[in-house]
N, C-alpha and C positions, 0 to 999 in steps of 0.2 A: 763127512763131506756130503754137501747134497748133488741131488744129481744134476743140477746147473752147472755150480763149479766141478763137480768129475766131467762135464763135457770139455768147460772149460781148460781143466789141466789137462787133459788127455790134446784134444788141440796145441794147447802152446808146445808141447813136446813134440808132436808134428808137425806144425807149421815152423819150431827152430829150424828142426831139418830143413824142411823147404826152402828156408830163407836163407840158410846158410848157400845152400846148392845154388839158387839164383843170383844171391851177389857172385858167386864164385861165376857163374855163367852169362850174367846180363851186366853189357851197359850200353844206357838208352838215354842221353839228352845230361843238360846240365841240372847240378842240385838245385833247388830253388834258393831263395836266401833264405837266411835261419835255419838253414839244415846243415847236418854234419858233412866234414871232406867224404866222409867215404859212401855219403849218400850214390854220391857217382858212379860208384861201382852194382849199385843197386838196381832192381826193374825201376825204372819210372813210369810216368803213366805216360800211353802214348802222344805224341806231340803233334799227329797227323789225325788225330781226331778234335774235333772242334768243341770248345769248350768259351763261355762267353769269357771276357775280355779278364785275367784276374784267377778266375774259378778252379781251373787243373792246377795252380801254382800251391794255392793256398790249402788243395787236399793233399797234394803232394808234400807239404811242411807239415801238414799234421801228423800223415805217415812216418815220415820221415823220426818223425820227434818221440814218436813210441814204437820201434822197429829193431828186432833182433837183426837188423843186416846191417844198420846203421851206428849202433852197439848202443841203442840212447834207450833201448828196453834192458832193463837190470836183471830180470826175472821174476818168480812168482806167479801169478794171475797172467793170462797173457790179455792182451788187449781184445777190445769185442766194438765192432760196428754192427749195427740194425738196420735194415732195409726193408721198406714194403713192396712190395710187388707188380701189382694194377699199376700202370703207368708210370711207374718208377724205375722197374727193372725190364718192363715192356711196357710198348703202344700196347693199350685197346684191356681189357679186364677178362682174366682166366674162368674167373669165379659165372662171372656170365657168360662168357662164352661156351664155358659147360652146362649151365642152364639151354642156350640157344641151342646147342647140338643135341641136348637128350629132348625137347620139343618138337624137333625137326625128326628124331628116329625114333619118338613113342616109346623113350623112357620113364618118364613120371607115371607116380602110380595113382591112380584113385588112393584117397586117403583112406585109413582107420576107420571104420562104420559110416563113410562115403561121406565124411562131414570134416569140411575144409577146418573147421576150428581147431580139431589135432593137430593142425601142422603146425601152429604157430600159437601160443597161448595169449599174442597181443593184435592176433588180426581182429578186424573189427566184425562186427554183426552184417554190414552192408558189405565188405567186402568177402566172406565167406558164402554169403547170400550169393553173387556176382558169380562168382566161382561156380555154382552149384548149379545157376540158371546155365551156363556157359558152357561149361565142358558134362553134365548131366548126370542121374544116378543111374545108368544101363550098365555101363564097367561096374564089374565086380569090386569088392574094395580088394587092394592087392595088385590089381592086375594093371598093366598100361593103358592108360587113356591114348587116343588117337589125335595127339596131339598135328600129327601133322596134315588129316586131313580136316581135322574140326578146328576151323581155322579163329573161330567167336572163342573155342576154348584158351588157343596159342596167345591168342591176341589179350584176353582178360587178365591169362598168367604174367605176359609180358607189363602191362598196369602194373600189376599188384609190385613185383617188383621194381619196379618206379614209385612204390610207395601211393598209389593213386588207384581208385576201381576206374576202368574205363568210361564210366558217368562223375567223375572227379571227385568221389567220393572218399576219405580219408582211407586207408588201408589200414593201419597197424596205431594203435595207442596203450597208452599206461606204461611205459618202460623209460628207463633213466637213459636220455639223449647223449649221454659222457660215457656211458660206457657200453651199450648195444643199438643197434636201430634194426629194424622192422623189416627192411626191404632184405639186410644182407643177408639177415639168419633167417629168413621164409626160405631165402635163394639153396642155402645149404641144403632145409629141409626138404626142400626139392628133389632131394639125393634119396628121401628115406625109404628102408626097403632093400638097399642094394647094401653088399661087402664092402669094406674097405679096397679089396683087390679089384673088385666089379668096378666100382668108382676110380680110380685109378686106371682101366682100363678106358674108362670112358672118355678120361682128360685125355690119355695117352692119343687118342682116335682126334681129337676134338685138336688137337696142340697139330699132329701132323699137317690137317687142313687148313688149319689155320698160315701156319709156316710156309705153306705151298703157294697160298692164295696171292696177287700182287697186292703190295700195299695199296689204302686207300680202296679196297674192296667190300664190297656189303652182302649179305645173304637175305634170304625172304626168312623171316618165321611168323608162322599166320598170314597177316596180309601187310605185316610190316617191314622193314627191310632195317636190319642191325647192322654192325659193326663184325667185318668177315674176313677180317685178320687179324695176325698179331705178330712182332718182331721184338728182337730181344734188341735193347741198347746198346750201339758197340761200347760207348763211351762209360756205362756202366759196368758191365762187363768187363771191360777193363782196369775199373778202379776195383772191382773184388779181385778179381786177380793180383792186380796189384797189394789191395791189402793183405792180402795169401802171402805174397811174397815176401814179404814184411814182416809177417808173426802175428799179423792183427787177424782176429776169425771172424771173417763175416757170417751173417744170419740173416734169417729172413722171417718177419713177424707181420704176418697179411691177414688180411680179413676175408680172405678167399679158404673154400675149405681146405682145410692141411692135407687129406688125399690129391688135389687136384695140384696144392702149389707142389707137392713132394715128385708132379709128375712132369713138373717144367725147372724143378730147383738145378737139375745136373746140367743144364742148358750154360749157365755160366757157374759149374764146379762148385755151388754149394751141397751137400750130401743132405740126404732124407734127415738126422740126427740133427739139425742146423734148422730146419723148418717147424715155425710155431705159426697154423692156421684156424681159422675156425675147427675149432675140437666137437663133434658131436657124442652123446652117450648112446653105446652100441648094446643089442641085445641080441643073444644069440648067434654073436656074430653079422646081423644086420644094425645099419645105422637106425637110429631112431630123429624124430623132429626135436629133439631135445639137443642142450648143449651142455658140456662139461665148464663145471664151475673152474675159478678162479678167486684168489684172495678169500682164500675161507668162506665164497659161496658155493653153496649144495651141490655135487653135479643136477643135472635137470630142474633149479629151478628158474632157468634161462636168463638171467638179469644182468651177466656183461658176456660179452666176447672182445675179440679182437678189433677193436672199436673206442678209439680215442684213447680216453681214459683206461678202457681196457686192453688197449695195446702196452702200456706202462706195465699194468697189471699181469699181463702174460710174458712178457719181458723180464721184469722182475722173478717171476716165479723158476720160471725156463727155462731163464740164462743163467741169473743171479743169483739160484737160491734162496727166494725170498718166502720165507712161507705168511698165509693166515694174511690177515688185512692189512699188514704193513708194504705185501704186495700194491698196494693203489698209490703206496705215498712215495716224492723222490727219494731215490737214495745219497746218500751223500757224495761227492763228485768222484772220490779215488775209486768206486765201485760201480760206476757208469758207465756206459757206453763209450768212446773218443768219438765217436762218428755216429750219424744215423740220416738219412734219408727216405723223403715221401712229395707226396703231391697234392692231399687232399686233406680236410680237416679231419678224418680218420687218423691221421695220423700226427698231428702238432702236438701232443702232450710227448710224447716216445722220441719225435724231433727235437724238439725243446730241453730235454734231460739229456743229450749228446754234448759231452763237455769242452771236444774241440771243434768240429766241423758240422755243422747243420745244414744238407743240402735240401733245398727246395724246386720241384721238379714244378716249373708255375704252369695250372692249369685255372687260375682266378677264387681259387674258394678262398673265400674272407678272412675268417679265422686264421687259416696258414700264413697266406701271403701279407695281413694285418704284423704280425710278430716276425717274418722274416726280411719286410722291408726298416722295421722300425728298428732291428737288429739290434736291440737291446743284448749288451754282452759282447758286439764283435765278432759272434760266431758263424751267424747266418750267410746260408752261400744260397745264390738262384740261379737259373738255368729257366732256360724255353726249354718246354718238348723238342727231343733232339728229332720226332718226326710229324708232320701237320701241328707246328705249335698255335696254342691258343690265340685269338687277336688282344692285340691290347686293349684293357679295361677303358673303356670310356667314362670319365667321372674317377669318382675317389672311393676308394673302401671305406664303408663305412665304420671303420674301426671305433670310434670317439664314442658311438649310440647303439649299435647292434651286429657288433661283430660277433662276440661270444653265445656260443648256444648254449642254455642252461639245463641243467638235469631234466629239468620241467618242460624244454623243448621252448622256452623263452630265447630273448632277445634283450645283449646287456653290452655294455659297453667293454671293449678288453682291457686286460690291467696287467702293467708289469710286475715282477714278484715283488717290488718295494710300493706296491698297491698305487701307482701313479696310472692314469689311463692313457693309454695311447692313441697318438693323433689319427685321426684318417692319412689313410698313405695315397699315394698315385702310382699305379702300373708303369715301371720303369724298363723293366729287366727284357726287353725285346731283341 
């Protein structure tokens, strides 16, 4: 047994319990249709949170349709949904928001022989240049740069992670766009240097300010002013819950480092065991700028993470038991996901392989909302941000000519799996 399915079956035997205990203790609204009598006796999801017109009905029959409470799960395997996290399971992004707290208290370090190229094997020559002119070689390498009061330094880091030098120069090249990008895994290695427990500690600080702060808040870092909250979903929240209560084990597969998601996962009841994050390779017990492989790549020769394509691939490996390269490719439906949800094209391959319910949390990125309006399959479900949702896309996604990003970082038209291309859509879901 690998150790995906030992998490696996260790779950479905405690979440039966669970599920047992909860029909015996909850009933909450009517079954939806297509679900069994005794769904009723079951949690449902709650009906006083708002859900666009359609959407709670239709996760709630998916539930419903593979659920120890409802008796329509037989046994075996028990059911698995997938969640991303960044504005999926919260407003506003964990992953930077720990980046903005450790520049605001002078925790990044001067790199390895004070030469920003360690941190990242795809930064470019002008953007480690940038770097070095900015925040300078007087810190020792090791030690904290004074990020908060050398505000040219705060301000060039914040660039780089947007993928850009603060002279708009390209930041990061050479790496497969499907399966890692530039900005997220610099962000992690932002971390290197510190424990896993250190790092962990830092989210932990970084989540309480956050949670305190009133929505719709911003902080200064450098001279610029970020995003300076963050709140958890109730209506998400809700639906893991809900899948808990069902037999179905949700997960959480983010592109934010796994110490930082491990330190907000218990926020809505998934456990540390349940979280697949950016993985770095540790030495020493410190983290290093490197990342651990996947699908039969190397640890440290950085070329996917938890990132599109590589979201599949950690998925696959973490949950399912999948070893060696066959990690990238789908697996076949009875051994997928029933459910999975995201927001950003980070996550549409790992959405798209959810074999009943695909929720899309619409923040306008192309590639997602291209395949969850065209809804190839019937599966696809969308939502506004349940907080400051995005405005409606003015114009059409360009779906038909450059929706798809290619390994190369191109621009191609998207294709359903029967290779037919899909139309440009219009932003409907408001």
């Amino acid at each position: 047994m690998t150790r995906g399915t030992r998490f696996i079956a260790a779950a479905a035997a405690l979440a039966g319990i669970l599920a047992i205990t909860s029909c015996a203790a909850t009933a909450a609204g009517t079954a939806p249709e297509g679900s069994t009598k005794a769904s009723a006796s079951c949690r449902q999801l709650d009906a006083n949170l708002a859900w666009p017109q359609g959407v709670r009905e239709k996760l709630q029959a998916a539930i419903d349709a593979h659920s120890t409470c409802t008796g329509t799960f037989k046994g075996g395997t028990a059911p698995v949904a997938i969640f991303d996290w960044d504005n999926t399971v919260v407003k506003n992004d964990i992953g930077y928001g720990t980046n903005f707290w450790m520049l605001r208290n002078n925790k990044v370090l001067q790199p390895e022989n004070k030469d920003w190229k360690t941190t990242n094997r795809y930064l470019t020559d002008a953007a480690a240049k940038a770097l070095s002119a900015a925040c300078g070689t007087a810190t020792p390498a090791g030690k904290p740069l004074d990020t908060a009061k050398n505000t040219a330094c705060a301000d060039e880091i914040l660039a780089i992670l947007d993928e850009k030098t603060r002279a708009g120069e390209e930041a990061f090249e050479g790496f497969n766009a499907r399966r890692v990008t530039g900005g997220y895994a610099w962000g992690t290695a932002l971390s290197a240097g510190y424990s896993e427990e250190e790092l962990g500690r830092f989210a932990t600080a970084m989540k309480q300010e956050n949670l305190a702060a009133a929505v719709g808040a911003t902080q200064k870092v450098g001279t610029q002013q970020v995003d300076g909250y963050i709140r958890i979903y109730p209506q998400i929240k809700d639906l893991i819950g809900t899948l808990q209560a069902h037999g179905v084990v949700p997960w959480v597969v983010s592109a934010s480092p796994e110490p930082v998601v491990k330190a907000w996962s218990g926020e809505v009841g998934i456990d540390a065991a349940h979280v697949v994050g950016v993985r770095s390779v540790y030495r020493d017990g410190l983290q290093t700028a490197h990342l651990v492989g996947c699908g039969g790549v190397p640890d440290g020769e950085d070329s996917v993470m938890t990132y599109m394509d590589g979201k599949r691939c950690w998925a696959n490996q973490e949950i399912f038991g999948v070893d060696g390269p066959a990690a990238f490719e789908q697996l076949p439906a009875e051994r997928r996901q029933i459910l999975a949800a995201g927001d950003s094209g980070t996550d549409v391959t790992f959405v798209g392989d959810a074999t009943e319910a695909r929720l899309v949390v619409n923040r306008n990125n192309t590639e997602l909302m291209c395949r969850a309006y065209d809804n190839d399959g019937g599966k696809w479900l969308i939502t506004p941000m349940f907080i400051d949702p995005k405005p409606q896309r003015s114009g059409s996604y360009p779906c038909s000519t450059e929706g798809f990003t290619t390994p190369e970082h191109g621009k191609e038209p998207i294709k359903r799996p029967d290779g037919s291309v899909i139309p440009d859509q219009v932003d409907s879901a408001h």
